[in-house]
C-alpha positions in Angstrom: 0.0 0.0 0.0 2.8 2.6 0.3 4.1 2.2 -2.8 0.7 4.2 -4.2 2.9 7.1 -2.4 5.5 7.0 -5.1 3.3 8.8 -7.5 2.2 11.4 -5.2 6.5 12.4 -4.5 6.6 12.6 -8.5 4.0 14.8 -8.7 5.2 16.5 -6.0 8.5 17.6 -7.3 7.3 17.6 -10.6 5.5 21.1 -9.7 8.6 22.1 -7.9 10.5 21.7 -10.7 7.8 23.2 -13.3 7.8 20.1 -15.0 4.1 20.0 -14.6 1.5 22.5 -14.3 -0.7 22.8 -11.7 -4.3 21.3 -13.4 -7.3 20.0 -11.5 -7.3 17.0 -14.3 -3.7 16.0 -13.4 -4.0 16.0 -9.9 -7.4 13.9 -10.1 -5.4 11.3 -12.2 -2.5 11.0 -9.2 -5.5 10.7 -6.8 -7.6 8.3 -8.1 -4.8 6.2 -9.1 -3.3 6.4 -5.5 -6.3 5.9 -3.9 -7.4 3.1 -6.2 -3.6 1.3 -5.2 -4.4 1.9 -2.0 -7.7 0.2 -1.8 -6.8 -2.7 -4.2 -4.3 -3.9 -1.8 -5.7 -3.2 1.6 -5.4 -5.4 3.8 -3.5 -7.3 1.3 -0.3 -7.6 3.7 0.6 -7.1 8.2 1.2 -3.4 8.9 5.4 -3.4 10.1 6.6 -0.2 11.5 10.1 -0.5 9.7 8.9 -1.7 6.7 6.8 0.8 6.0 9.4 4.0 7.0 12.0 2.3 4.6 9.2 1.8 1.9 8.0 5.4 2.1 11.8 6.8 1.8 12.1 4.6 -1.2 9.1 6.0 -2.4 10.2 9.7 -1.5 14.3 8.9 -3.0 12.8 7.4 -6.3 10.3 10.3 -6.5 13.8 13.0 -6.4 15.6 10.3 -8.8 12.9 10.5 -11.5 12.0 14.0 -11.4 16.0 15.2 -12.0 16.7 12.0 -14.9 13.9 14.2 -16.6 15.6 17.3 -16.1 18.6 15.9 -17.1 17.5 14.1 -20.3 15.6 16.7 -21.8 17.6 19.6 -21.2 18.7 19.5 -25.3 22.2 21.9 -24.4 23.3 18.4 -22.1 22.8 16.0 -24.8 21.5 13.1 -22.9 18.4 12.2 -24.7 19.3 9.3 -26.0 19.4 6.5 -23.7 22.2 4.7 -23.7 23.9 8.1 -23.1 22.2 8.6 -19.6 23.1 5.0 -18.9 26.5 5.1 -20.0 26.8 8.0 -17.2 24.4 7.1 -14.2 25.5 3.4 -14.2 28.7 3.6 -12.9 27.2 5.2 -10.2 24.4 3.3 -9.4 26.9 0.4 -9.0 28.8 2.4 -6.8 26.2 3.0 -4.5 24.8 -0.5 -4.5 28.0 -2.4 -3.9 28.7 -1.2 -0.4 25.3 -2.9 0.6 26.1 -6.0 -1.6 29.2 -6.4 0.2 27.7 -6.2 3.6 24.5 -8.0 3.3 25.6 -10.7 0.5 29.5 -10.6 0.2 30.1 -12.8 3.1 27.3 -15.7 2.2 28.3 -15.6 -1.3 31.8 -16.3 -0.6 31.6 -19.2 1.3 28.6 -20.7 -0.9 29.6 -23.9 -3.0 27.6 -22.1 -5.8 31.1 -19.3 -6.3 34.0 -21.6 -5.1 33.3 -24.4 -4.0 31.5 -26.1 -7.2 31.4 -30.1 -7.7 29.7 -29.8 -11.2 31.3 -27.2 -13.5 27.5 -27.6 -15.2 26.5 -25.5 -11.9 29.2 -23.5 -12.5 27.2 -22.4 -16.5 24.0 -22.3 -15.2 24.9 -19.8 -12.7 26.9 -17.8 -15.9 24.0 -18.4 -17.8 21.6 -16.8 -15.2 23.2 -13.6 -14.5 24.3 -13.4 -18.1 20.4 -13.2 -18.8 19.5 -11.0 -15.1 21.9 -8.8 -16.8 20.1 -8.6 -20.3 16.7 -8.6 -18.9 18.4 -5.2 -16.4 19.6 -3.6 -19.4 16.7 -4.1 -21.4 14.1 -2.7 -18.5 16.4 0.4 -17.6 16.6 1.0 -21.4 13.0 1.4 -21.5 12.6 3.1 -18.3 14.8 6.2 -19.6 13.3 6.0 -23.1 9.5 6.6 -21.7 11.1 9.2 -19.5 12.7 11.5 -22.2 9.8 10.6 -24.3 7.1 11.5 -22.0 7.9 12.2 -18.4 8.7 10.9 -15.0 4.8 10.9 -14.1 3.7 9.0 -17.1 6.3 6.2 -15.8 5.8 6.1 -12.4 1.7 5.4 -14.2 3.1 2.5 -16.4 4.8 0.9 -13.4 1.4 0.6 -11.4 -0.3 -0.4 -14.1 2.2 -3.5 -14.1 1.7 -3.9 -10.8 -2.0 -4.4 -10.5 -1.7 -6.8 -13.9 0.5 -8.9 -11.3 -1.8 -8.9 -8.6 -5.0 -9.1 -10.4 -3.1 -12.4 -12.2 -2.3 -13.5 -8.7 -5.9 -13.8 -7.9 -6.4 -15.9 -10.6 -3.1 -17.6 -11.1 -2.1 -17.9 -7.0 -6.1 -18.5 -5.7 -5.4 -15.1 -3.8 -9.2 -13.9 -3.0 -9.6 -10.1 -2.6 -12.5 -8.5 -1.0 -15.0 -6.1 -2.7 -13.4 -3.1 -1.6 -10.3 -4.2 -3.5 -11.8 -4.6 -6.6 -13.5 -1.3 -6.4 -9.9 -0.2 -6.2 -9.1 -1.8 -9.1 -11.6 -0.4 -11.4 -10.6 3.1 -9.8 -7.0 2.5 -10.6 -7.7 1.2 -14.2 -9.9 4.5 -14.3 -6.9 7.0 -13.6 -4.8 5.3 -15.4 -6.9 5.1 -18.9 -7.8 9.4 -18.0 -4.1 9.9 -17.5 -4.2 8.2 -21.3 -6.8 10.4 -22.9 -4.8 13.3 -21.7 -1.7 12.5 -22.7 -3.7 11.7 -26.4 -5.2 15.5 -26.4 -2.4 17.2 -25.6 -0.4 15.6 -28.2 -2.8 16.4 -30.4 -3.3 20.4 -29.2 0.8 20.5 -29.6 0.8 19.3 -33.1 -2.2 21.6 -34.1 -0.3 24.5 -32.4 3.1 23.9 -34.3 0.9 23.8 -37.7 -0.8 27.0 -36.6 2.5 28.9 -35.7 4.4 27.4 -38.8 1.8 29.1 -41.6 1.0 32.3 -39.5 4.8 32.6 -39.6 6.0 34.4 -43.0 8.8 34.1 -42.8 8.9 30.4 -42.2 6.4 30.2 -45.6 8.7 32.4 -47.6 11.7 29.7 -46.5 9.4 27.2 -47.2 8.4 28.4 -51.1 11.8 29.3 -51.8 13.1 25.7 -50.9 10.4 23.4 -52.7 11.0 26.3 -56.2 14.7 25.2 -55.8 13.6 21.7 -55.7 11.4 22.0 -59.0 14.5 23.8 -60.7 16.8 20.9 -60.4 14.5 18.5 -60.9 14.0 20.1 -64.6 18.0 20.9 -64.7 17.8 17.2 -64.0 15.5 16.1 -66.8 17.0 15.9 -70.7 15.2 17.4 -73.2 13.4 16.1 -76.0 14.1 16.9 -79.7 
């Protein structure tokens, strides 16, 4: 339940940051797909004090880390829009925060596990390559896609596709896993699927208000029109320069 907080941080900082502008219809999306979260998994899982300070700073820290990779990707003068740019940067990083805790929490156990150095089967020994050969493809593949969505669209519209796989998970758990869920939750559901098919049509109108608003400013423009006459009369000129003549 308190990862339905993650979308409120992005929105959050969003308008600190003047990604977003403050409108009623954007802040009804964030609620009722919050709320709807909320609801669909009540009850769902035992309340535990730390568990749920540590999930709400997660929630919090990945609301910042969102919010500035879309500051930072489409800022054209940086030249990180593509992907694999961002990536190539922010990796390195990342590791370097993470391994501290992977040395602490799983250094030790891995080290004395037969699975590292202590094999009996060098087939073991392939399987385990194989694995986090394909952990690491599968990791590329989904940060890939993360940071493309986010330059393409913005940190909110993500944090939206990631609920949206989470409550395909849980609603195939019920059927899947024979996890029942009450009325209440399913009325969450349909509120959730509700947000999240608004926060669609809105995203589909404004795309279509920004392209009628670039055709409108490009032929109220002379200037543009002049640029644009004198090009397509220097196209028909070679084009006959191009073209023999007939006797």
């Amino acid at each position: 339940m308190t990862k339905s907080s993650a979308i409120l941080f992005i929105l959050l900082f969003s308008l600190l940051f003047k990604l977003e502008e403050v409108r009623v219809a954007l802040v009804l999306v964030v609620l009722l797909i919050a709320g709807g979260l909320f609801m669909f998994t009540y009850n769902s899982t035992q309340f535990n004090a730390q568990g749920f300070v540590l999930v709400l700073c997660a929630s919090f820290l990945g609301g910042i880390r969102w919010t500035l990779t879309q500051i930072l990707m489409q800022k054209a003068e940086l030249g990180l829009q593509n992907p694999i740019d961002i990536m190539f940067h922010l990796q390195p990083l990342m590791f370097l925060g993470l391994f501290p805790l992977f040395a602490v929490f799983e250094g030790l156990p891995l080290s004395v596990s037969e699975k590292l150095f202590h094999l009996k089967k060098t087939g073991m020994l392939f399987s385990l390559v194989g694995k986090l050969f394909l952990g690491g493809i599968l990791a590329f593949g989904l940060g890939f896609s993360e940071f493309l969505l986010v330059s393409r669209t913005s940190s909110l519209t993500l944090s939206i596709a990631g609920i949206f796989k989470e409550i395909c998970i849980l609603f195939l758990a019920t059927r899947l896993l024979g996890d029942r869920l009450s009325l209440l939750n399913w009325l969450g559901f349909a509120v959730c699927l509700s947000g999240i098919s608004l926060h669609v049509i809105l995203k589909a109108m404004n795309s279509k208000g920004e392209e009628a608003l670039k055709l409108h400013k490009a032929s109220s423009n002379p200037d543009l029109e002049l640029l644009l006459r004198h090009t397509e009369y220097g196209e028909e000129e070679e084009e006959d320069i191009g073209t023999p003549q007939q006797h």
